[in-house]
MOPAC internal coordinates of N, CA, C and O (Angstrom, degrees):
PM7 1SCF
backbone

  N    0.0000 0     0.00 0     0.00 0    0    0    0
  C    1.4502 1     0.00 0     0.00 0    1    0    0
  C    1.5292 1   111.55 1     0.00 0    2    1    0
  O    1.2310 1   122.43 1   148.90 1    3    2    1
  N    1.4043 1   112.95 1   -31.10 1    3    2    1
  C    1.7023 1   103.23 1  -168.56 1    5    3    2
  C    1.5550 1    80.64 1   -99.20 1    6    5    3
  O    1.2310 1    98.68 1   176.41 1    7    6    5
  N    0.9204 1   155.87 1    -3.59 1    7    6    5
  C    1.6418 1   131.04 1   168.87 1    9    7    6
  C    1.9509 1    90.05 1   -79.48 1   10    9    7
  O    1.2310 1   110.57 1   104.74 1   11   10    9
  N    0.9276 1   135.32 1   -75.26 1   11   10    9
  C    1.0948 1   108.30 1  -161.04 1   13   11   10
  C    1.3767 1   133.82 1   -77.91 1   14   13   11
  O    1.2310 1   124.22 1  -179.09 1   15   14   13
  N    1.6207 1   109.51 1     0.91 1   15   14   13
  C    1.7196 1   111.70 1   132.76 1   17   15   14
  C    1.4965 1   132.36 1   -32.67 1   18   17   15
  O    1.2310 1   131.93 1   119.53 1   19   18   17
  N    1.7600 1    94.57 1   -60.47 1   19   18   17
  C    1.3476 1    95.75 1   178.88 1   21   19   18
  C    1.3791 1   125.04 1   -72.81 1   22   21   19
  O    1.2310 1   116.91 1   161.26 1   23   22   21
  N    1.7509 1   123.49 1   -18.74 1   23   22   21
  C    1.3848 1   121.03 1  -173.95 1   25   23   22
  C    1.6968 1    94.57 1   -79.57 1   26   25   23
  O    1.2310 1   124.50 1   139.11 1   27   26   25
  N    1.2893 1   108.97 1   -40.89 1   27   26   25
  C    1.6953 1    88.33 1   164.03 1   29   27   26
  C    1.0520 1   151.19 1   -78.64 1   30   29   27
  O    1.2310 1   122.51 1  -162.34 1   31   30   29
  N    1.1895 1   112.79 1    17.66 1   31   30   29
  C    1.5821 1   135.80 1  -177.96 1   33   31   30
  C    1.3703 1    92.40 1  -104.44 1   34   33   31
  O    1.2310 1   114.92 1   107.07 1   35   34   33
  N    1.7419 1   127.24 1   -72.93 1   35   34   33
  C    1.5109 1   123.22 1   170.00 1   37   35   34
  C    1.3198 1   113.07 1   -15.55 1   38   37   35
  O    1.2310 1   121.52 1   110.27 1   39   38   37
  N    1.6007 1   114.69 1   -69.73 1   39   38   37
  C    1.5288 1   118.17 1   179.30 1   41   39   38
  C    1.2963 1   142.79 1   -55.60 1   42   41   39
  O    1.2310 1   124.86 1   150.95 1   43   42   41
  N    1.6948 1   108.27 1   -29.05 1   43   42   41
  C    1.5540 1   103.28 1   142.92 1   45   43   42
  C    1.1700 1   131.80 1  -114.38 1   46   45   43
  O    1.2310 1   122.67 1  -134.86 1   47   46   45
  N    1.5944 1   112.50 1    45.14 1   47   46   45
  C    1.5274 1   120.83 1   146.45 1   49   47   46
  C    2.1554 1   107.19 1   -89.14 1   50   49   47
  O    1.2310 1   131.77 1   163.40 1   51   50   49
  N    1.0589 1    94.88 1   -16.60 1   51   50   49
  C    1.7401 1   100.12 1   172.16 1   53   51   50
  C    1.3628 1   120.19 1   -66.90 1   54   53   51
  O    1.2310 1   126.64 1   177.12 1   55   54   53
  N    1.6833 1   104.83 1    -2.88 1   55   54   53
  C    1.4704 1    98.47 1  -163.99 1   57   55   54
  C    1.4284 1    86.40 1  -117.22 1   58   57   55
  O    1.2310 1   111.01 1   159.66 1   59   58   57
  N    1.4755 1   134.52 1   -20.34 1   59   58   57
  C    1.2660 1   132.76 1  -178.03 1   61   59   58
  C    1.8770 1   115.91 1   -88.34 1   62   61   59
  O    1.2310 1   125.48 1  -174.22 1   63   62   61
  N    1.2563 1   107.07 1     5.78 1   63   62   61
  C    1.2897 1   119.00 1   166.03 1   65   63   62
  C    1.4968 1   119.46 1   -73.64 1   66   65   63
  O    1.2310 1   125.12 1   -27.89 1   67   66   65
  N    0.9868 1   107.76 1   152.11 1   67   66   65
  C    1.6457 1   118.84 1   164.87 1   69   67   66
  C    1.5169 1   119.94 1  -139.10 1   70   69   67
  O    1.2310 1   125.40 1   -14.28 1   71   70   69
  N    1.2209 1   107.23 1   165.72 1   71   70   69
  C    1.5577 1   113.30 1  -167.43 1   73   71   70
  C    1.2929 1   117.83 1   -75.37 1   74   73   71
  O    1.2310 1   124.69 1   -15.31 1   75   74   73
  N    0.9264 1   108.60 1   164.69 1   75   74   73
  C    2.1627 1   114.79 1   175.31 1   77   75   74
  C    1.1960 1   100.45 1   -86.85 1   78   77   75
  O    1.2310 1   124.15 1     3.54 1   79   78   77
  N    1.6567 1   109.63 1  -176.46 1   79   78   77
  C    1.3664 1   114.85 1   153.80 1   81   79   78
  C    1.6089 1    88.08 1  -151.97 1   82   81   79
  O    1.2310 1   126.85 1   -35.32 1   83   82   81
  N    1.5030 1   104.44 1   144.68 1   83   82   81
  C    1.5594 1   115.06 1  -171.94 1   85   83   82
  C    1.6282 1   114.50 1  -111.77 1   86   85   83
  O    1.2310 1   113.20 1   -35.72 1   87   86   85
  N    0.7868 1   130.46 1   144.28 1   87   86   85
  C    1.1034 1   137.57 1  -147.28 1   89   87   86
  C    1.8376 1   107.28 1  -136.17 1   90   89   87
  O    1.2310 1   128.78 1   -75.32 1   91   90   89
  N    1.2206 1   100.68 1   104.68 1   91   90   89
  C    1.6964 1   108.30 1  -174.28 1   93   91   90
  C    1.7356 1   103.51 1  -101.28 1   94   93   91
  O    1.2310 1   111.33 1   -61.44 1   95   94   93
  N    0.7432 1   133.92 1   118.56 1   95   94   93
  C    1.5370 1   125.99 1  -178.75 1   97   95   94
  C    1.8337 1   102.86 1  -113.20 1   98   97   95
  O    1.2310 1   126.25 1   -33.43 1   99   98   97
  N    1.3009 1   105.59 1   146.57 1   99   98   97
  C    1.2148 1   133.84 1  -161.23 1  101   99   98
  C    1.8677 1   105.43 1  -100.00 1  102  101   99
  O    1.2310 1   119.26 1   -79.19 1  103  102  101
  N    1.0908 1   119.01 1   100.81 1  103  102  101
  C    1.0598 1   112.82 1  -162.90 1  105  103  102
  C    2.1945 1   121.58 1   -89.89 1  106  105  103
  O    1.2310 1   119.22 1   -71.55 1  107  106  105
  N    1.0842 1   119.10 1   108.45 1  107  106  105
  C    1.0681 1   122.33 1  -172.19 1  109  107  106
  C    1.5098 1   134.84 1   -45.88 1  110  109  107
  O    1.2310 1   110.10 1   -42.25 1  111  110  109
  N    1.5090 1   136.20 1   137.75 1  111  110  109
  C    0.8154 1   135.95 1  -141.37 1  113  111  110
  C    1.6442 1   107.73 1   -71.61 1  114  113  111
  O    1.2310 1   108.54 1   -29.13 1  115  114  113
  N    0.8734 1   139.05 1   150.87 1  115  114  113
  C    1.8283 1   155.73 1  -158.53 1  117  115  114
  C    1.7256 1    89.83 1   -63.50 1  118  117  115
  O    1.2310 1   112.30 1   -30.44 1  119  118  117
  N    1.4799 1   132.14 1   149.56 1  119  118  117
  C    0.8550 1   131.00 1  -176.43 1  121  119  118
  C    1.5322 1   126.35 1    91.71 1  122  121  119
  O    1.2310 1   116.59 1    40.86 1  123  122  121
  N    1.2528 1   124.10 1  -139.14 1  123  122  121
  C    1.6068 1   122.49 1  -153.40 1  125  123  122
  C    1.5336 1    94.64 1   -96.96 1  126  125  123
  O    1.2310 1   104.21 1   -30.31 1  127  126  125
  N    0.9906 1   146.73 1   149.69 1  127  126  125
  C    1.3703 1   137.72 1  -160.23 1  129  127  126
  C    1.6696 1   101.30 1  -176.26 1  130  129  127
  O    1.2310 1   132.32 1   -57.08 1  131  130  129
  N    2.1029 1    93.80 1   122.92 1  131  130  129
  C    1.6934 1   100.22 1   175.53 1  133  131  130
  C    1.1681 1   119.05 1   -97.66 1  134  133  131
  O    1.2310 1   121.22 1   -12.49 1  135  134  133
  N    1.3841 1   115.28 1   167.51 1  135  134  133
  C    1.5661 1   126.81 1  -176.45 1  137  135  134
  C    1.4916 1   107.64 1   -36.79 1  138  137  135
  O    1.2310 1   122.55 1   149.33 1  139  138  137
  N    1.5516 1   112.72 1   -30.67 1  139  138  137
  C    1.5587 1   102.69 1  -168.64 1  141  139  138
  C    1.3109 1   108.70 1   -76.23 1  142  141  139
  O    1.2310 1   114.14 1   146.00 1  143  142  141
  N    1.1179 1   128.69 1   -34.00 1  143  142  141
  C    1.3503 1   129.43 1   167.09 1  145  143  142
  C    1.5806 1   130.33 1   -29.42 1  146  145  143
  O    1.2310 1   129.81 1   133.86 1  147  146  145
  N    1.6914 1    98.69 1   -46.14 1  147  146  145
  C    1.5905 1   101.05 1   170.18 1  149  147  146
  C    1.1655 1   127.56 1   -64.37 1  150  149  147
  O    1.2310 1   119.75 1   172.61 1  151  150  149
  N    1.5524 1   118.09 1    -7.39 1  151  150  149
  C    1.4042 1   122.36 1  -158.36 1  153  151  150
  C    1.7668 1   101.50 1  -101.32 1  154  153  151
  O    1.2310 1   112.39 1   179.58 1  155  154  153
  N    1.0789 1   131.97 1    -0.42 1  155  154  153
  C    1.5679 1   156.65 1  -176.90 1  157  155  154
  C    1.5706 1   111.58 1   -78.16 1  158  157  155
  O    1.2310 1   122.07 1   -86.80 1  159  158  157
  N    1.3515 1   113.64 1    93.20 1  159  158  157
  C    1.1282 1   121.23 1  -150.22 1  161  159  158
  C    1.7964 1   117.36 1  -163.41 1  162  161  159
  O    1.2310 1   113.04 1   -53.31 1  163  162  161
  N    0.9921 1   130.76 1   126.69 1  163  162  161
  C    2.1597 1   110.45 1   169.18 1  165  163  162
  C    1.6538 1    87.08 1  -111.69 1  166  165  163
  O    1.2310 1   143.82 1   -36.41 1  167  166  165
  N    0.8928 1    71.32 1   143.59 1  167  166  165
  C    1.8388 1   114.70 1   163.94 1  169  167  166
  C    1.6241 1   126.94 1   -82.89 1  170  169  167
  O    1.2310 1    99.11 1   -68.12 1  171  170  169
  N    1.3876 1   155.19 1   111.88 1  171  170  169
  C    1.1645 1   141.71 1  -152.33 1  173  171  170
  C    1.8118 1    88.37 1  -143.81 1  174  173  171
  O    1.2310 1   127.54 1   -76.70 1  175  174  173
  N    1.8594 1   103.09 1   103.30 1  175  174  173
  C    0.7273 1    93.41 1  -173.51 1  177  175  174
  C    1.9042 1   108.86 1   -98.63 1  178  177  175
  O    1.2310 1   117.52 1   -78.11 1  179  178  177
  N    1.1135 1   122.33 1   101.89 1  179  178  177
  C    1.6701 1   122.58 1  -159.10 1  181  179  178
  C    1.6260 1   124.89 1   -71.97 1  182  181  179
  O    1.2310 1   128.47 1  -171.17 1  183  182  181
  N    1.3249 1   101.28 1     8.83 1  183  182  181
  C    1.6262 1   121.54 1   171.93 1  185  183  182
  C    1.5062 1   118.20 1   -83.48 1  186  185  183
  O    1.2310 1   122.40 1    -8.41 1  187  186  185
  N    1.2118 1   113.02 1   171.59 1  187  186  185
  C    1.6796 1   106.72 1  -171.47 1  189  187  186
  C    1.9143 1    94.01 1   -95.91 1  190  189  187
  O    1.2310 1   119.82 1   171.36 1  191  190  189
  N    1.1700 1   117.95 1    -8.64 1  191  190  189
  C    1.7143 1   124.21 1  -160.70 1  193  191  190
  C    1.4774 1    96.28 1   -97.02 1  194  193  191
  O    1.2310 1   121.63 1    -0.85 1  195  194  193
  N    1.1880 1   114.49 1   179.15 1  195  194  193
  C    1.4728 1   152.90 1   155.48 1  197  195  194
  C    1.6305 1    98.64 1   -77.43 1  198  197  195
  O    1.2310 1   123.78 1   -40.39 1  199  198  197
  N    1.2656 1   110.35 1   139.61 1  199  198  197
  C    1.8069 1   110.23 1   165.74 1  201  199  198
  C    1.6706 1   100.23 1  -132.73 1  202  201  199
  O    1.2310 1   126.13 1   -34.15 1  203  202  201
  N    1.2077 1   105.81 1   145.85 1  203  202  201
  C    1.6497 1   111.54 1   162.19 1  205  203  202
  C    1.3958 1   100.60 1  -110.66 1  206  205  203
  O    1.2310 1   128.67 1   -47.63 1  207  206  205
  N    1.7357 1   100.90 1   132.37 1  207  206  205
  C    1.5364 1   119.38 1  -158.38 1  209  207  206
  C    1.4045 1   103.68 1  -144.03 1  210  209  207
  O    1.2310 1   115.83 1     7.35 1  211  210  209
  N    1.6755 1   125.52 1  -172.65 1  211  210  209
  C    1.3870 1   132.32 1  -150.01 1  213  211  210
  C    1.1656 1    96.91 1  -164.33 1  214  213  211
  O    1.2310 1   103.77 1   -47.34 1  215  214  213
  N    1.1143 1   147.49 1   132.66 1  215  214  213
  C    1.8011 1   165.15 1   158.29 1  217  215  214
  C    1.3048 1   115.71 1   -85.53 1  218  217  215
  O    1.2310 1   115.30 1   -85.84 1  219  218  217
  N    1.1799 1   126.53 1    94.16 1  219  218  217
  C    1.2406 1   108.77 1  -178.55 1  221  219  218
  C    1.4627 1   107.19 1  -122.44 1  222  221  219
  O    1.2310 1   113.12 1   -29.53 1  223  222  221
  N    1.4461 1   130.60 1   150.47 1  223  222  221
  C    1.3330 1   153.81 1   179.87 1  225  223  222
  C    1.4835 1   130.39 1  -103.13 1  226  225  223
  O    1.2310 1   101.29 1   -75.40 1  227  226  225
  N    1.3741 1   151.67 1   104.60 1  227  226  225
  C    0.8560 1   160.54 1   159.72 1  229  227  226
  C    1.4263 1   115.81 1  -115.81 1  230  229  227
  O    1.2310 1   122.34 1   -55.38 1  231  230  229
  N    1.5286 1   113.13 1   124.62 1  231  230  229
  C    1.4451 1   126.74 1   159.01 1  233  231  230
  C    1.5351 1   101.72 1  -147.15 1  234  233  231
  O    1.2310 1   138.54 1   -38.70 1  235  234  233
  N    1.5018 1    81.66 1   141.30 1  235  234  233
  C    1.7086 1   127.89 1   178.52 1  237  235  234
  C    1.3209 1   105.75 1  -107.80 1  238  237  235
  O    1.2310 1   132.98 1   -18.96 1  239  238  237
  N    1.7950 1    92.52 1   161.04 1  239  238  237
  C    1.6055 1    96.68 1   153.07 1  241  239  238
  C    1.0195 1   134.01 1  -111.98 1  242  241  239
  O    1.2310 1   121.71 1   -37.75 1  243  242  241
  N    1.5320 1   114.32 1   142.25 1  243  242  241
  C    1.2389 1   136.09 1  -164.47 1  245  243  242
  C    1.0508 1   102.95 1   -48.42 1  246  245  243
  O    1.2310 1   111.64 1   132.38 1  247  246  245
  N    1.2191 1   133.35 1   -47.62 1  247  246  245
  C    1.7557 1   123.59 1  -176.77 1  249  247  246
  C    1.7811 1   118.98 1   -71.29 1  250  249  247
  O    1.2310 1   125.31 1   123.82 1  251  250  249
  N    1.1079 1   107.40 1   -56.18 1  251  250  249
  C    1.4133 1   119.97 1   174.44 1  253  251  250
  C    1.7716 1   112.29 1   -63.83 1  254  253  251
  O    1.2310 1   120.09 1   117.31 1  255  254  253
  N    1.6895 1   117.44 1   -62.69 1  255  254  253
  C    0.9557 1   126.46 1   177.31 1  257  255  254
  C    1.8933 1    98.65 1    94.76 1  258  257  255
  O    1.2310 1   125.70 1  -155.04 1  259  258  257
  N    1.2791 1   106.65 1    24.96 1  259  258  257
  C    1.4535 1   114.42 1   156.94 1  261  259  258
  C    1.2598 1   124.04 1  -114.36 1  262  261  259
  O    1.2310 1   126.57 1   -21.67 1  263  262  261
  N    1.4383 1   104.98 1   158.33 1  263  262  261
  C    1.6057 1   114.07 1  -150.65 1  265  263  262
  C    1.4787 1   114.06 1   -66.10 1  266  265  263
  O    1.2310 1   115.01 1   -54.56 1  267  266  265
  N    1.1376 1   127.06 1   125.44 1  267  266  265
  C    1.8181 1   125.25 1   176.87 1  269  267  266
  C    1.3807 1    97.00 1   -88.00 1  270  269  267
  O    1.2310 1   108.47 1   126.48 1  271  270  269
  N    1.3377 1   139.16 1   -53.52 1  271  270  269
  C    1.5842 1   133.82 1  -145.40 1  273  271  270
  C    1.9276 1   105.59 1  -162.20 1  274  273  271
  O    1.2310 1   121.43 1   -51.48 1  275  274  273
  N    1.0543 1   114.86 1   128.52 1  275  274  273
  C    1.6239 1   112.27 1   175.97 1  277  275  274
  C    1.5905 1    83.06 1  -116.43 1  278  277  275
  O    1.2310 1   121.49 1   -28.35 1  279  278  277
  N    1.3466 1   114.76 1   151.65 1  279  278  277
  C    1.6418 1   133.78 1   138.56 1  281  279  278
  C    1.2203 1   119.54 1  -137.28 1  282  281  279
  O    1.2310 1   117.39 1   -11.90 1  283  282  281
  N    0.9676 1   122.56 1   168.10 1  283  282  281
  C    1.7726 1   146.52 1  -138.69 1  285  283  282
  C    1.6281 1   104.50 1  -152.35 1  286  285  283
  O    1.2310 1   110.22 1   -57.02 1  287  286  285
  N    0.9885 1   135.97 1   122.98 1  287  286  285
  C    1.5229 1   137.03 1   126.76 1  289  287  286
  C    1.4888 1   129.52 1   -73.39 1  290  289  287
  O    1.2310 1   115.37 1   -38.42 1  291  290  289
  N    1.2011 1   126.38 1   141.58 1  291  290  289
  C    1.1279 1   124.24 1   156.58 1  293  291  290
  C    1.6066 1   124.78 1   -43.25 1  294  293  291
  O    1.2310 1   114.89 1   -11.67 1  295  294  293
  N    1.2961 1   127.29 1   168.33 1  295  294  293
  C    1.3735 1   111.41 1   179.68 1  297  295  294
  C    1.6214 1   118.40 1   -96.26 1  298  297  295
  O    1.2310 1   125.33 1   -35.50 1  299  298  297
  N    1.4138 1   107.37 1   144.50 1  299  298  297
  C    1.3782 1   113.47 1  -161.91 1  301  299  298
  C    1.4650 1   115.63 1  -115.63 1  302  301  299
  O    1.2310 1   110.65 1   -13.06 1  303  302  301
  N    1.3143 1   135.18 1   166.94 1  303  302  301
  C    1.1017 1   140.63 1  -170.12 1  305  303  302
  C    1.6636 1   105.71 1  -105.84 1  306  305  303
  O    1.2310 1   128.80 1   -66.19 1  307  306  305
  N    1.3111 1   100.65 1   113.81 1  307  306  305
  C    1.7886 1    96.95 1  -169.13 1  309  307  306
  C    1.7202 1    99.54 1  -100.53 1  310  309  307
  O    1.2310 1   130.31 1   -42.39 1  311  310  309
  N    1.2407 1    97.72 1   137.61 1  311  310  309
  C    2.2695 1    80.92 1  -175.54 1  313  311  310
  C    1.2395 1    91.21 1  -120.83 1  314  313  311
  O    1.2310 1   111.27 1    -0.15 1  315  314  313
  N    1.1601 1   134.04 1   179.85 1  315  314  313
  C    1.5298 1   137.48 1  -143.43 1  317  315  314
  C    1.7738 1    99.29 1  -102.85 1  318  317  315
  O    1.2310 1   132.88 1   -29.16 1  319  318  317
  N    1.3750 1    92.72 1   150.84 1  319  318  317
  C    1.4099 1    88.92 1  -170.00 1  321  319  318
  C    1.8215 1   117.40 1   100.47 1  322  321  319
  O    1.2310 1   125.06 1    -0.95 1  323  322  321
  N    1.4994 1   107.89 1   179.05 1  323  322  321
  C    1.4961 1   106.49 1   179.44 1  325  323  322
  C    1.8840 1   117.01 1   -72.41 1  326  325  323
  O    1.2310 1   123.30 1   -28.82 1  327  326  325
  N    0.8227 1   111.28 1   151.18 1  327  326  325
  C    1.6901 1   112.33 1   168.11 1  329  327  326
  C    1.2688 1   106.26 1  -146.88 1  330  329  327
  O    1.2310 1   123.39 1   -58.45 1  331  330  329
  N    1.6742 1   111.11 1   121.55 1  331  330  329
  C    1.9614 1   109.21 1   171.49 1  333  331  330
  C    1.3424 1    91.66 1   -74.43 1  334  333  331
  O    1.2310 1   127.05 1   -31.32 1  335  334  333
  N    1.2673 1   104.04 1   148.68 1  335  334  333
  C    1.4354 1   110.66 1   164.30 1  337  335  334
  C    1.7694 1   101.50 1  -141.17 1  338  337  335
  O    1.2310 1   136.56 1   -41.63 1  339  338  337
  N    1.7765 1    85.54 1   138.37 1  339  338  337
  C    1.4961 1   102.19 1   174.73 1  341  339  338
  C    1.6339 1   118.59 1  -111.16 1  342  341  339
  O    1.2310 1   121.07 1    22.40 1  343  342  341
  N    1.2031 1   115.56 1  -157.60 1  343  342  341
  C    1.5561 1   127.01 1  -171.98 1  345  343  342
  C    2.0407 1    90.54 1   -76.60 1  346  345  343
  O    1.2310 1   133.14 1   124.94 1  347  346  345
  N    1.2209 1    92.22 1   -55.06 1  347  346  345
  C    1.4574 1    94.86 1  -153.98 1  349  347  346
  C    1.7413 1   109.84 1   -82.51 1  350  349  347
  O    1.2310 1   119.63 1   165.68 1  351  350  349
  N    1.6678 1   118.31 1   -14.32 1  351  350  349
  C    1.4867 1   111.53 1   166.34 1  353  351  350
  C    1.4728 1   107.72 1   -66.83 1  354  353  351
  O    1.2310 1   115.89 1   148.81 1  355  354  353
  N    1.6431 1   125.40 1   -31.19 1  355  354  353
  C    0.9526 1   122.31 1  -171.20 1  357  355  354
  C    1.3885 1   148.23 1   -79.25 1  358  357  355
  O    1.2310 1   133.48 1   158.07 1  359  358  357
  N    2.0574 1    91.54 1   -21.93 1  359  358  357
  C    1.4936 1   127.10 1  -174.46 1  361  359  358
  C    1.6812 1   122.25 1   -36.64 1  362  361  359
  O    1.2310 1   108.54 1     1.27 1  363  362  361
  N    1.0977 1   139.05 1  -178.73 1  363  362  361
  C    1.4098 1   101.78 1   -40.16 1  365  363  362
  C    1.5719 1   120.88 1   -70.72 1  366  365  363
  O    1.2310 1   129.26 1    -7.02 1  367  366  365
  N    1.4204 1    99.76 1   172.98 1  367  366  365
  C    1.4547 1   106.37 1  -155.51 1  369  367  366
  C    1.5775 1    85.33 1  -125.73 1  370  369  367
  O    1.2310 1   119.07 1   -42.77 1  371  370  369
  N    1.9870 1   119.38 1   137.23 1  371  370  369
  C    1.3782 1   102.44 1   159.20 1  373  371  370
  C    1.3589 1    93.42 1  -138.53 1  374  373  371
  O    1.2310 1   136.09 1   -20.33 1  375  374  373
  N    1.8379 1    86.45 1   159.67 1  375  374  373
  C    1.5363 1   104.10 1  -146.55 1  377  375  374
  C    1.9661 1    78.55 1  -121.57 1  378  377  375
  O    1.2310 1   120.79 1   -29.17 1  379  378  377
  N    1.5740 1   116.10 1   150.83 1  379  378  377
  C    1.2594 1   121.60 1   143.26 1  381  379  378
  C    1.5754 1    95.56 1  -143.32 1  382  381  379
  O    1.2310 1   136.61 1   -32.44 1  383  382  381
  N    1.4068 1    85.45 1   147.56 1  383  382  381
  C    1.4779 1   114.71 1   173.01 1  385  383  382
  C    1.6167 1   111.82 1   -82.20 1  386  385  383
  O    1.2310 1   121.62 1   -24.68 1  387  386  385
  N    1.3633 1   114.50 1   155.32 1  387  386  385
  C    1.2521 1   128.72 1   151.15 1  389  387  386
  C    1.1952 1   155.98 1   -64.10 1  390  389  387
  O    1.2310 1   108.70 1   -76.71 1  391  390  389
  N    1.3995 1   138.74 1   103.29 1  391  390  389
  C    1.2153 1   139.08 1  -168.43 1  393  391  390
  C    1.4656 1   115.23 1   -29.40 1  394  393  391
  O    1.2310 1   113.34 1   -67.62 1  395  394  393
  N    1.4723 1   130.19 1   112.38 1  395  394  393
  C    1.3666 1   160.05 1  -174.31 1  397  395  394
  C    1.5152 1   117.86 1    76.78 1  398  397  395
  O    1.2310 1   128.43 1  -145.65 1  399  398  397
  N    1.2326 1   101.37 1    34.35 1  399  398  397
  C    1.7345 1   105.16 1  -177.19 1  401  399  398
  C    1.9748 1   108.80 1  -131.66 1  402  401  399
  O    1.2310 1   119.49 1   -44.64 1  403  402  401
  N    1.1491 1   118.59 1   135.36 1  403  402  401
  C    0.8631 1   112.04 1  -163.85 1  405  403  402
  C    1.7557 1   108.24 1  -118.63 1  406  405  403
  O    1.2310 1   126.80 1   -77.47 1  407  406  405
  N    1.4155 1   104.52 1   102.53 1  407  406  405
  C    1.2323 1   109.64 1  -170.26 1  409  407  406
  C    1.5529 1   113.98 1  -119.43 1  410  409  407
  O    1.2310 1   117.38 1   -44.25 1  411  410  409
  N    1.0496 1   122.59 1   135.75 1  411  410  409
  C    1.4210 1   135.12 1  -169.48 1  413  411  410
  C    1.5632 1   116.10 1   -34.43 1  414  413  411
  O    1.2310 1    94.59 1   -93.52 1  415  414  413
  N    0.8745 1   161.79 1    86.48 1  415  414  413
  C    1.1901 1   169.37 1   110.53 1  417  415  414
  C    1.8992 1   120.42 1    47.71 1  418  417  415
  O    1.2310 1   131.07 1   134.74 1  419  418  417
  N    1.5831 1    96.24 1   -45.26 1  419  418  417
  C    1.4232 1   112.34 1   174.40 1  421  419  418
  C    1.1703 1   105.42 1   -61.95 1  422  421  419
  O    1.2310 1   116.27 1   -33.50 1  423  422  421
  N    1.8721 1   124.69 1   146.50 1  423  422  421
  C    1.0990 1   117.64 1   170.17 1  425  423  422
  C    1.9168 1   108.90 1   -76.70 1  426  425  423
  O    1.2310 1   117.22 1   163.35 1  427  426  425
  N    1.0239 1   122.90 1   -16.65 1  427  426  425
  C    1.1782 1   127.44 1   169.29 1  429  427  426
  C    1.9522 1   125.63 1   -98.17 1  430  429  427
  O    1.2310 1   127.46 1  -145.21 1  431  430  429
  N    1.6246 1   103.25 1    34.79 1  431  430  429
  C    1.5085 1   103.11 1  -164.92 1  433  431  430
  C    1.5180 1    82.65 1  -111.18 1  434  433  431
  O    1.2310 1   129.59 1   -12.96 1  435  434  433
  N    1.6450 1    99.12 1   167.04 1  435  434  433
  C    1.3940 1   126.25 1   167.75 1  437  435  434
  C    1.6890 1   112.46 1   -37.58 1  438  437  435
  O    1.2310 1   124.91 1   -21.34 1  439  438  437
  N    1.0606 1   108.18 1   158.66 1  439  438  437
  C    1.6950 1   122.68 1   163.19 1  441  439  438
  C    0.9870 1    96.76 1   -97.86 1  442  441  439
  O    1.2310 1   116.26 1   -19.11 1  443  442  441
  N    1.7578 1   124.71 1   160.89 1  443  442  441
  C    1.1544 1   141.91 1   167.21 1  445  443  442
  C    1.6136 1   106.15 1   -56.44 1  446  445  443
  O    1.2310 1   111.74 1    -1.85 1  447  446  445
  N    1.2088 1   133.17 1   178.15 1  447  446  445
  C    1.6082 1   138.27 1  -164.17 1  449  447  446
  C    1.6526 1    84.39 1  -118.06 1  450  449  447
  O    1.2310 1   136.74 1   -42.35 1  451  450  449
  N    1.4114 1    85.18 1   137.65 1  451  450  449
  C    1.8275 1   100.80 1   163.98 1  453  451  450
  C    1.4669 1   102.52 1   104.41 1  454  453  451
  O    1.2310 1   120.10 1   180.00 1  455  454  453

C-alpha cells in the first residue's frame, strides 16, 4: 500500500514541475573586454511555452568577494527552443557599479582589468 502511495504521489509531483532554461555563455576574447561582451550568451529554453524572464549579472572580486558591477535587463520574452542573445537584442541594460571600484560609466566602456 505505501509503495503505491508513493508512486502516486511521484506522479503528480511530475505535473507540478516546470522546465529549466540553460544558459551557455560565450566567453570573451583574452584581454581588455566591454560590458557588451558579457551579454553573449544562447538561452535554451526546454519547456513547450514562452517564459517572461530577467538576466541578471553580478561580478565580484575574487579576492575580497565584493561586488565590482551588477547589471539588469529588462524582462524578455524567452520562446521555446534556443535563442543567441546579445547586448543589443536585450537593451537597455543598467549597470551600477560598486562601492570603491571605479568602472566606466558608459554602457559600452571597458571593465576594470583583472
Amino acid at each position: 500500500m505505501q509503495r503505491k502511495l508513493l508512486l502516486i504521489v511521484c506522479l503528480l509531483m511530475g505535473w507540478c514541475l516546470q522546465a529549466q532554461v540553460v544558459i551557455t555563455l560565450q566567453l570573451p576574447p583574452l584581454g581588455l573586454t566591454i560590458k557588451p561582451q558579457l551579454w553573449n550568451m544562447s538561452l535554451i529554453n526546454t519547456s513547450g511555452g514562452s517564459m517572461t524572464t530577467q538576466l541578471q549579472m553580478v561580478m565580484t572580486d575574487a579576492g575580497t568577494g565584493q561586488t565590482v558591477l551588477t547589471a539588469t535587463t529588462p524582462l524578455i520574452q524567452l520562446q521555446p527552443g534556443a535563442q543567441a542573445i546579445t547586448a543589443s537584442n536585450v537593451g537597455p541594460l543598467t549597470y551600477t557599479a560598486g562601492a570603491g571600484y571605479a568602472v566606466d560609466a558608459n554602457p559600452n566602456g571597458f571593465l576594470p582589468v583583472g
